[in-house]
C-alpha positions in Angstrom: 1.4 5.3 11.0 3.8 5.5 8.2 3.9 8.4 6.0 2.2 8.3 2.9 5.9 8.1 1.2 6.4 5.1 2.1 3.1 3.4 1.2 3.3 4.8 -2.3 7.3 3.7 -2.9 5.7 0.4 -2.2 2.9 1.0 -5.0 5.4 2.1 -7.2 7.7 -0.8 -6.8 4.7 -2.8 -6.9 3.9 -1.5 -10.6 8.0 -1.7 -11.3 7.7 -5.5 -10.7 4.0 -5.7 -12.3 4.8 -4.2 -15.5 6.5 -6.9 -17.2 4.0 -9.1 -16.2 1.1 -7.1 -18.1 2.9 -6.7 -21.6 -0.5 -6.5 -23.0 -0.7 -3.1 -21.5 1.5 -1.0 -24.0 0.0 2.1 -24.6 0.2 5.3 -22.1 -3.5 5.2 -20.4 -3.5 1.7 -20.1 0.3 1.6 -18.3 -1.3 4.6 -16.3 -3.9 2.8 -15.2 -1.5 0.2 -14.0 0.6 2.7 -12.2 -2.6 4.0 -10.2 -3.6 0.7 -9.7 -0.5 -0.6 -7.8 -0.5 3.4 -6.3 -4.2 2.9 -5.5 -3.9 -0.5 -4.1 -1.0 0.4 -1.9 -2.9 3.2 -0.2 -6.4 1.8 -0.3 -6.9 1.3 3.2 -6.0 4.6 3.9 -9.1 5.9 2.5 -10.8 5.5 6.3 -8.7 8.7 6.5 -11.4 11.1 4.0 -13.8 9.9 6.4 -12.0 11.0 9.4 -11.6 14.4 7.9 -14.9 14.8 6.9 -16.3 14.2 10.2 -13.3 16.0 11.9 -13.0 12.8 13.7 -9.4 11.5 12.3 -8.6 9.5 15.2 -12.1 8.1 15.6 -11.8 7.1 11.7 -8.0 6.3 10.3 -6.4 3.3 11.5 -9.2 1.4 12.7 -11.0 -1.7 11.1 -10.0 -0.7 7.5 -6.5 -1.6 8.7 -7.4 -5.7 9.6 -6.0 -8.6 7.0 -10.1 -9.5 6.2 -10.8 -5.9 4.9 -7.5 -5.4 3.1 -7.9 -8.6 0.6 -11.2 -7.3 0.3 -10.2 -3.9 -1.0 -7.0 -5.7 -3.0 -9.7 -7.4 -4.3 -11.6 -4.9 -5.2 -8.5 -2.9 -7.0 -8.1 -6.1 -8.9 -11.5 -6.1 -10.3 -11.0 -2.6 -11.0 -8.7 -3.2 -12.8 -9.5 -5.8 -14.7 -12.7 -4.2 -15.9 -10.4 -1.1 -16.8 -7.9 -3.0 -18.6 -9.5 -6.0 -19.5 -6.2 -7.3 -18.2 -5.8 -11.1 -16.5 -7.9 -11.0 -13.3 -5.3 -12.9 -11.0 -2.7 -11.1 -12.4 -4.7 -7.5 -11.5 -5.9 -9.2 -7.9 -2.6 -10.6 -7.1 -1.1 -7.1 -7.9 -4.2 -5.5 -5.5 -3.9 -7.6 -2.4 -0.3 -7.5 -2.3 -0.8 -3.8 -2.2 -3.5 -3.4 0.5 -1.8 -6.6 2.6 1.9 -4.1 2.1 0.2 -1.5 3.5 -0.9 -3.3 6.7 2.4 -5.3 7.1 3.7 -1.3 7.3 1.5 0.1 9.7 1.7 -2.8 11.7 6.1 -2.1 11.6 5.2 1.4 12.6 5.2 3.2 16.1 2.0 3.8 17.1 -1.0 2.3 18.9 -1.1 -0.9 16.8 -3.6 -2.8 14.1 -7.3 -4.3 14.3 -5.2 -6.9 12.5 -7.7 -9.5 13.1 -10.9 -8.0 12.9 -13.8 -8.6 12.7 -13.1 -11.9 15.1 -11.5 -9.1 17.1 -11.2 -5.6 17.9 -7.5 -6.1 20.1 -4.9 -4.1 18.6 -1.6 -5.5 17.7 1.8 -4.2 17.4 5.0 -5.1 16.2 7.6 -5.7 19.1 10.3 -4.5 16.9 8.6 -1.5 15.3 11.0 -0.6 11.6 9.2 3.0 10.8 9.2 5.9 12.9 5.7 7.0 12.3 4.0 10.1 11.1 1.6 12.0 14.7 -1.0 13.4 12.7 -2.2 14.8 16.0 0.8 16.9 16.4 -0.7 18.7 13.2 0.4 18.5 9.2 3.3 20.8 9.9 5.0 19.2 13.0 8.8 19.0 13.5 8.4 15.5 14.2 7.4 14.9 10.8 11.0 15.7 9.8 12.1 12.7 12.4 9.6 10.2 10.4 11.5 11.4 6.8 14.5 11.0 8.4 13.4 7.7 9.4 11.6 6.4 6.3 13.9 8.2 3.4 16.6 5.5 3.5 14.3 2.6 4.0 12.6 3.8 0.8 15.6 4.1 -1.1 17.1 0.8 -0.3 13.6 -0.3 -1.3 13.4 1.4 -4.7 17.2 0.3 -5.6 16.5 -3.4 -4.5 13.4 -3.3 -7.0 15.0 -1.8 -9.6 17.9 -4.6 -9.3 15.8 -7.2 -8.9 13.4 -6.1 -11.6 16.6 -5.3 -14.2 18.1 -9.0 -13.5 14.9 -10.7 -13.8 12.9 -10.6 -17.1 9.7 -12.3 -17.4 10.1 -15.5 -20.3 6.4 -16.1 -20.4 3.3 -14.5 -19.3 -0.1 -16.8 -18.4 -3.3 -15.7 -19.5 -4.9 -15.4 -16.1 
């Protein structure tokens, strides 16, 4: 799967494009809660991952169902409420910003090297793959400290930056005129 970098460039570009579309949100705990939010909602279905560790059982855990389309909008979903409730923000606004997260996340994984997605659970548990993989992929079985982690950086680093420049462009060229309630 794709390193944690990654995931969380997309979270932070996520809030970079959000932000002008919450102006409500103007002091520093409520734009912090945005920030985790499109952080949170980018890495959300990674959270099959505490369970691995807890039960020593990473492989049996991580990448599995959590990683289908049905559960990510459920957990963008669930962001969005979140954050909504925190913010008392405009609930599309806060659930578009939480599924595009989770959905980010999957569309990732599902670029990455590796032994593919439950994509389509719960109709199925096949795996799917991308023929033409973009990310490198992190072995997490290789251990934390693995050389071949430096091969995924490699791989991901300028990807991420061309990402984060694109944003930035794209979010400096185009300001938001007017903001709906929902």
């Amino acid at each position: 799967m794709a390193s944690p970098l990654t995931h969380l460039a997309v979270g932070f570009s996520l809030f970079h494009l959000a932000r002008p579309r919450f102006p409500e949100l103007t002091g520093f705990w409520q734009t912090l809660v945005l920030l985790c939010g499109a952080l949170g909602a980018a890495v959300v279905v990674d959270s099959d991952f505490l369970l691995g560790a807890l039960h020593h059982d990473l492989a049996g855990f991580h990448n599995q169902q959590s990683h289908s389309l049905c559960v990510a909008l459920i957990a963008g979903i669930g962001v969005g409420v979140l954050g909504r409730v925190l913010t008392r923000s405009g609930l599309r606004r806060w659930i578009t910003l939480g599924v595009a997260g989770a959905l980010s996340h999957v569309l990732i994984d599902f670029l990455t090297i590796g032994r593919g997605l439950q994509l389509f659970w719960p109709l199925t548990d096949a795996r799917f793959a991308s023929s033409v993989p973009l990310f490198n992929g992190l072995r997490w079985s290789e251990g934390i400290w693995s050389a071949s982690h430096l091969v995924t950086l490699a791989n991901e680093i300028p990807i991420v930056a061309a990402l984060l420049w694109l944003v930035h462009r794209y979010a400096g060229s185009h300001k938001v005129d007017h903001i709906g309630e929902g």
